[in-house]
Residue frames relative to the residue before (quaternion, step in Angstrom):
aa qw qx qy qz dx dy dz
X 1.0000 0.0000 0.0000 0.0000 0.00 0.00 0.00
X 0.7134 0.3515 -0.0480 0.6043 3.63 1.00 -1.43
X 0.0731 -0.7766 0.6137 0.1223 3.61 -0.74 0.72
X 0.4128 -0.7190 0.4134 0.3765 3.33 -0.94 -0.36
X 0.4353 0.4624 -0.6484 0.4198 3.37 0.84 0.78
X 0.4994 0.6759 -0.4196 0.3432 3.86 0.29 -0.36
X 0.8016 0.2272 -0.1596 0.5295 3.49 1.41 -0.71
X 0.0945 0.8108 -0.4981 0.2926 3.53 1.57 1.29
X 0.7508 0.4883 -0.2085 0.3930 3.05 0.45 -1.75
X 0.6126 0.5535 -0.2000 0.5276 3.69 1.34 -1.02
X 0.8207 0.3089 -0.1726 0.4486 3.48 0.76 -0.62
X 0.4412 0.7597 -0.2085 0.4298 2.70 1.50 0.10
X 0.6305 0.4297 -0.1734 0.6227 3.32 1.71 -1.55
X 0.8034 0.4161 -0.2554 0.3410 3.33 0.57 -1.28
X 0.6570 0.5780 -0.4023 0.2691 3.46 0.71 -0.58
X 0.5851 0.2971 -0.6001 0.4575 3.80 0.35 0.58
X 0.4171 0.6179 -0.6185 0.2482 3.83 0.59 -0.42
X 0.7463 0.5431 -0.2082 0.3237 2.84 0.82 -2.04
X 0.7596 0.3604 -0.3227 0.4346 3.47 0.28 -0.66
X 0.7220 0.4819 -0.3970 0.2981 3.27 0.68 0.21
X 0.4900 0.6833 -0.2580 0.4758 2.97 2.25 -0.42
X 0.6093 0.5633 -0.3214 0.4563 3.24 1.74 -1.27
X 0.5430 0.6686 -0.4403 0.2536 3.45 0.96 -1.45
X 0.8222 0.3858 0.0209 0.4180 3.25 0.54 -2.37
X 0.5647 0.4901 -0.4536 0.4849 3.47 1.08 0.92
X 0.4657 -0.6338 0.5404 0.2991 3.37 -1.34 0.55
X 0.5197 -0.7820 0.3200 0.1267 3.09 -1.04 1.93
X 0.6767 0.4519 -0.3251 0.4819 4.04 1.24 0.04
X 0.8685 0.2280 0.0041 0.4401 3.44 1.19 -0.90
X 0.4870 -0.6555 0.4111 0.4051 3.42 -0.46 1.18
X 0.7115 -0.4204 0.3699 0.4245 3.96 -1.39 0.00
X 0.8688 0.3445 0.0457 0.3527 3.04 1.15 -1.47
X 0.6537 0.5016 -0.1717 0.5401 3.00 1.96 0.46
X 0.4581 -0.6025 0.5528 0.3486 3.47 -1.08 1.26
X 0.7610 -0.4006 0.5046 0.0764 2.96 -2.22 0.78
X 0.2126 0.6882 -0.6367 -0.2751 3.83 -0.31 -0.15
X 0.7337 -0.4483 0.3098 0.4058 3.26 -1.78 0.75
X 0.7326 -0.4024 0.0739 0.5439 3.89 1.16 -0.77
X 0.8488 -0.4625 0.0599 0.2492 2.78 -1.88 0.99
X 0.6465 0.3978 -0.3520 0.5476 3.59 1.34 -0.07
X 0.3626 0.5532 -0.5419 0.5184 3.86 0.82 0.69
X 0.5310 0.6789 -0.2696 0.4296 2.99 0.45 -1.63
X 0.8076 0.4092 -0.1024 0.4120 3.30 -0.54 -1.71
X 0.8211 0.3586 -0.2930 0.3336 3.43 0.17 -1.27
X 0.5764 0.5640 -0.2822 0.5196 3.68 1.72 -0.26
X 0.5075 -0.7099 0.4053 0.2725 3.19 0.94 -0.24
X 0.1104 -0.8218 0.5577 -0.0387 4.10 0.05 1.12
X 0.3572 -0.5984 0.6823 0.2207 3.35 -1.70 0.01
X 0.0765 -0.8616 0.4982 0.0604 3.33 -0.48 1.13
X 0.7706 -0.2398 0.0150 0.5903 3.68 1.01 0.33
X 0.7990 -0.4115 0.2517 0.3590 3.68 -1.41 -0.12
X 0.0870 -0.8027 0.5553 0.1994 3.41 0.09 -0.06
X 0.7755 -0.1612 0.1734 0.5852 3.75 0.75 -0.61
X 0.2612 -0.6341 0.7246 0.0679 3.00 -1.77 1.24
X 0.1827 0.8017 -0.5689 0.0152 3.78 -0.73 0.62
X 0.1309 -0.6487 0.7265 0.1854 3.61 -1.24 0.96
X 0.6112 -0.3352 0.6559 0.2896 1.97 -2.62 -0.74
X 0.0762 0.7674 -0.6364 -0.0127 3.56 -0.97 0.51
X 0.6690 -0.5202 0.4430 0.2924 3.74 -1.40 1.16
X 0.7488 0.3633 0.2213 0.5083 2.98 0.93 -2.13
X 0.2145 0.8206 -0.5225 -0.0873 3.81 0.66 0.39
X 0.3274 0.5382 -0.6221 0.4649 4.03 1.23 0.22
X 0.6259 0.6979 -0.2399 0.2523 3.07 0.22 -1.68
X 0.8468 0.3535 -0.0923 0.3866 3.39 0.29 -1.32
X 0.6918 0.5976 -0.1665 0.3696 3.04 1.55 -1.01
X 0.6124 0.4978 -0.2958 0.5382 2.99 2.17 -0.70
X 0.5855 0.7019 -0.3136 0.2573 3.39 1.32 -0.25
X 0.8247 0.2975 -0.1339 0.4620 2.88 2.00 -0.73
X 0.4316 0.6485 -0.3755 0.5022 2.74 1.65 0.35
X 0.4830 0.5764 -0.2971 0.5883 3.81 1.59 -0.69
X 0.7630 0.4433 -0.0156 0.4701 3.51 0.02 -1.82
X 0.9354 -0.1319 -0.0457 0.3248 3.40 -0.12 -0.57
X 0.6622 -0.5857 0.1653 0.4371 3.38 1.88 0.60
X 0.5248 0.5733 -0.4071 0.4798 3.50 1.22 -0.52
X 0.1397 -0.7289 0.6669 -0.0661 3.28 -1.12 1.48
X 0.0278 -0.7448 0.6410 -0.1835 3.74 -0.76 1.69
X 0.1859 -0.8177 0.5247 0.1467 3.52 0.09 1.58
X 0.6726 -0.1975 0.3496 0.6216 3.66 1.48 -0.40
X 0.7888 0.4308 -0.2003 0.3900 3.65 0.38 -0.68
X 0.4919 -0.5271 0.3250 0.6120 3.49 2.07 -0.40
X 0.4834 -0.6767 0.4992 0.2434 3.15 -1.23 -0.01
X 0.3532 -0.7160 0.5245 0.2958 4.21 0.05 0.48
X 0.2196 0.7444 -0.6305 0.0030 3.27 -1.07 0.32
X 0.3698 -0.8228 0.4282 0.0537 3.61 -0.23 1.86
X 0.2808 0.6993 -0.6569 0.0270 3.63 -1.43 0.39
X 0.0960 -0.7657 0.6232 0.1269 3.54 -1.17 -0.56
X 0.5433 -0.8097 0.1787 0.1312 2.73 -1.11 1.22
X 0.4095 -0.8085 0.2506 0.3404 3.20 -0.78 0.89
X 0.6056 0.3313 -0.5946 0.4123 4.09 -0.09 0.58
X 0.8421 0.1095 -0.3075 0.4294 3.90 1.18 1.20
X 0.2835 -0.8731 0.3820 0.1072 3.38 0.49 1.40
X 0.3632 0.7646 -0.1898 0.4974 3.05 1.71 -0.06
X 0.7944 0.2191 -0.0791 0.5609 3.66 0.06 -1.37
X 0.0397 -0.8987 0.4360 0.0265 3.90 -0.67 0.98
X 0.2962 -0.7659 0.5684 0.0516 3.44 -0.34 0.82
X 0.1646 -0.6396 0.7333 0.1616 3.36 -2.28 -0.11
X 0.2485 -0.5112 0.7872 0.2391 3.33 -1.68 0.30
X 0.3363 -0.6442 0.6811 0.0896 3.19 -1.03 1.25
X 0.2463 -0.7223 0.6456 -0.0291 4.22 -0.96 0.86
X 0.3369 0.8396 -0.4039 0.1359 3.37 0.22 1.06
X 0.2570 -0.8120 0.4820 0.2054 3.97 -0.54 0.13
X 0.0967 -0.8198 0.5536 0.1103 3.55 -0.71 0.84
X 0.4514 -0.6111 0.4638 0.4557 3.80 -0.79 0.29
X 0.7162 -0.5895 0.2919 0.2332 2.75 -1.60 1.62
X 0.7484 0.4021 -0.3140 0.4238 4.24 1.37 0.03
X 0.0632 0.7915 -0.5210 0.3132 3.28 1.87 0.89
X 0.2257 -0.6831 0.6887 0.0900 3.25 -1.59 1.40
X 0.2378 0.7683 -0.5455 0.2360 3.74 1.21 -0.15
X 0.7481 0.1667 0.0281 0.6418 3.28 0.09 -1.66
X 0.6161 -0.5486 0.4636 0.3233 3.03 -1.78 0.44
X 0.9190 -0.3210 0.1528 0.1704 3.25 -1.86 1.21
X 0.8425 0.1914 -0.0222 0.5030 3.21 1.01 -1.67
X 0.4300 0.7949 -0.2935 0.3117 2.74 1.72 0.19
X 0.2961 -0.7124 0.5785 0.2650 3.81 -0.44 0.96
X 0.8545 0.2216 0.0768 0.4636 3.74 0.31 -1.36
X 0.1950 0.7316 -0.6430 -0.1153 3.64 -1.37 -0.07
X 0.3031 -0.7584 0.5463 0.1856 2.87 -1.57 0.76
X 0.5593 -0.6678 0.4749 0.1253 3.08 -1.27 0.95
X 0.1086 -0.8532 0.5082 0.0433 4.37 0.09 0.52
X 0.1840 -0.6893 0.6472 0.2687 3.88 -0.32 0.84
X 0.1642 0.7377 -0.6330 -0.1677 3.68 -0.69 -0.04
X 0.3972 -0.6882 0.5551 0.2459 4.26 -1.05 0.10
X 0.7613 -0.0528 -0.2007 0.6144 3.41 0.18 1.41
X 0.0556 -0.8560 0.5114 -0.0521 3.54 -0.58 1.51
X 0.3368 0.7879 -0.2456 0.4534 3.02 1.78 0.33
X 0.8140 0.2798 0.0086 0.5089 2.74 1.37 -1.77
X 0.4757 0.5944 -0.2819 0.5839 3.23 1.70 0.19
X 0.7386 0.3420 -0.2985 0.4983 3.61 0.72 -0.48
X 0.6344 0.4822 -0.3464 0.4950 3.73 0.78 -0.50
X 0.5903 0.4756 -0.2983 0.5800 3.51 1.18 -0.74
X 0.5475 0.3646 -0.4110 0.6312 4.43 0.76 -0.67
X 0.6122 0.4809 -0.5185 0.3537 4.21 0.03 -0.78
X 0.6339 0.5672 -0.3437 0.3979 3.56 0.61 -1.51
X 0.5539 0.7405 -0.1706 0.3401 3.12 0.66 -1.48
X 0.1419 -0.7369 0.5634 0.3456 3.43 0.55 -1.43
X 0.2855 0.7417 -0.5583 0.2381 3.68 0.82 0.73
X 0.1685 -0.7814 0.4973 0.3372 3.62 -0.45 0.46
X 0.4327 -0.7055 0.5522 0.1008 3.46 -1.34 1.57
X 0.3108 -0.5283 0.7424 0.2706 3.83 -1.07 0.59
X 0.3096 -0.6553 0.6742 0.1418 3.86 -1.20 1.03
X 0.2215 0.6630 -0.5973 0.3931 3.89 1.10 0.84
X 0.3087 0.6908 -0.6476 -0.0901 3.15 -1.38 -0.06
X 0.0276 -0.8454 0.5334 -0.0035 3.73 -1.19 0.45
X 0.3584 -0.6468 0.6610 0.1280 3.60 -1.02 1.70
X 0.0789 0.6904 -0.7167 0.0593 2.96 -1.44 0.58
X 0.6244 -0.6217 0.2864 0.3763 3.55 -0.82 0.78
X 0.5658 0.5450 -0.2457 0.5678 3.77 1.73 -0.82
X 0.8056 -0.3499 0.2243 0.4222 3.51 0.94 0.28
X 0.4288 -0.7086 0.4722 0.3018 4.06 -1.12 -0.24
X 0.2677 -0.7900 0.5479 0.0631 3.27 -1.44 1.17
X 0.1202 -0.7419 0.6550 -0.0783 3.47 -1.47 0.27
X 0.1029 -0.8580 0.5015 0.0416 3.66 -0.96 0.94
X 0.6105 -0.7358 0.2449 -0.1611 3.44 -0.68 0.81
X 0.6781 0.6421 -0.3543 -0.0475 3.41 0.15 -0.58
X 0.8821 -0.2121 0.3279 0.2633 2.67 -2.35 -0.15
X 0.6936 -0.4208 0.4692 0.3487 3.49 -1.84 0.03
X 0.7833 0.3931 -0.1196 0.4666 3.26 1.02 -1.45
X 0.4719 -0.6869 0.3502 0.4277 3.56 2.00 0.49
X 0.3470 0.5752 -0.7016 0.2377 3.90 0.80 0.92
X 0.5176 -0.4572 0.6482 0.3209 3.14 -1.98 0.34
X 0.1831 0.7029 -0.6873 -0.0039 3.52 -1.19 0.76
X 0.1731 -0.8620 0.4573 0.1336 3.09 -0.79 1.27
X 0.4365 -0.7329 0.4484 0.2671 4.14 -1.06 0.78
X 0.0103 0.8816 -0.4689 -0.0521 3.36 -0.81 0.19
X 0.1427 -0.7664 0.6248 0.0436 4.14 -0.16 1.34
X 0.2829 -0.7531 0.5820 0.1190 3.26 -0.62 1.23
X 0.4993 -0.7009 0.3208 0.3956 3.29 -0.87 0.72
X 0.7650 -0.3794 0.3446 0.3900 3.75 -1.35 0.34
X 0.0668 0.7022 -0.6474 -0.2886 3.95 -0.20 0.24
X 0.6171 -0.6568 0.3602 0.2408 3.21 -1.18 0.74
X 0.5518 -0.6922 0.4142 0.2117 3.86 -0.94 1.06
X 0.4003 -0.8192 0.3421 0.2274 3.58 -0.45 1.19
């Protein structure tokens, strides 16, 4: 559906950000995240391993979509826009943030909500029982989908944020 010349123009702007952002960052550990002691701690608690999706609300989603596809290169025929990477302590395993607009009376996300974000994590099992412990307050939704399994969340400030384990692609 999504090629990758479509995200030229998009990668185009960002890629010196990026590499300079990549340069001046510390290469094992996000800015804003504790260490785990090791990578199978990590794992068995359940982690957040990049964005999976950024979605608003929009009055106008023709509207908006040409705006940024015009303006800032993201191209969303309706279905979202793809936007590839992979991660970096495995260049190997690849992912998307998924760019998408919803009309502005979407129950998806919650009401007052302008935006949600979308969290890849690699064992959501162990991420929710670990948020339960926690006192995080869990939406008892849940939803299989052939691209993997979801789960929602929220925040302090009562955003909806919603998780997502993508399914296994299978080992050649």
């Amino acid at each position: 559906m999504y090629s990758c010349s479509m995200l030229r123009p998009l990668t185009t702007l960002l890629a010196p950000a990026l590499l300079i952002a990549f340069a001046c960052s510390k290469p094992t550990v996000a800015q804003n995240q504790a260490p785990a002691t090791t990578k199978t701690e990590t794992q068995s608690q359940g982690r957040v391993l990049g964005i999976g999706g950024i979605f608003f609300k929009a009055t106008d989603q023709a509207k908006a979509r040409e705006w940024y596809a015009k303006h800032l290169g993201i191209v969303d025929k309706g279905g979202g826009a793809m936007l590839p990477w992979r991660e970096h302590d495995d260049s190997q395993k690849e992912h998307v943030t998924v760019w998408s607009t919803f009309p502005s009376n979407t129950n998806y996300f919650a009401p007052g909500q302008a935006f949600m974000v979308n969290y890849i994590v690699d064992n959501l099992d162990a991420m929710l029982e670990r948020l339960q412990n926690e006192g995080v307050k869990i939406d008892p939704k849940r939803m299989n989908e052939s691209y993997g399994r979801f789960a929602w969340i929220y925040d302090s400030d009562g955003n909806k944020i919603e998780l997502w384990e993508p399914k296994a692609k299978p080992k050649p």
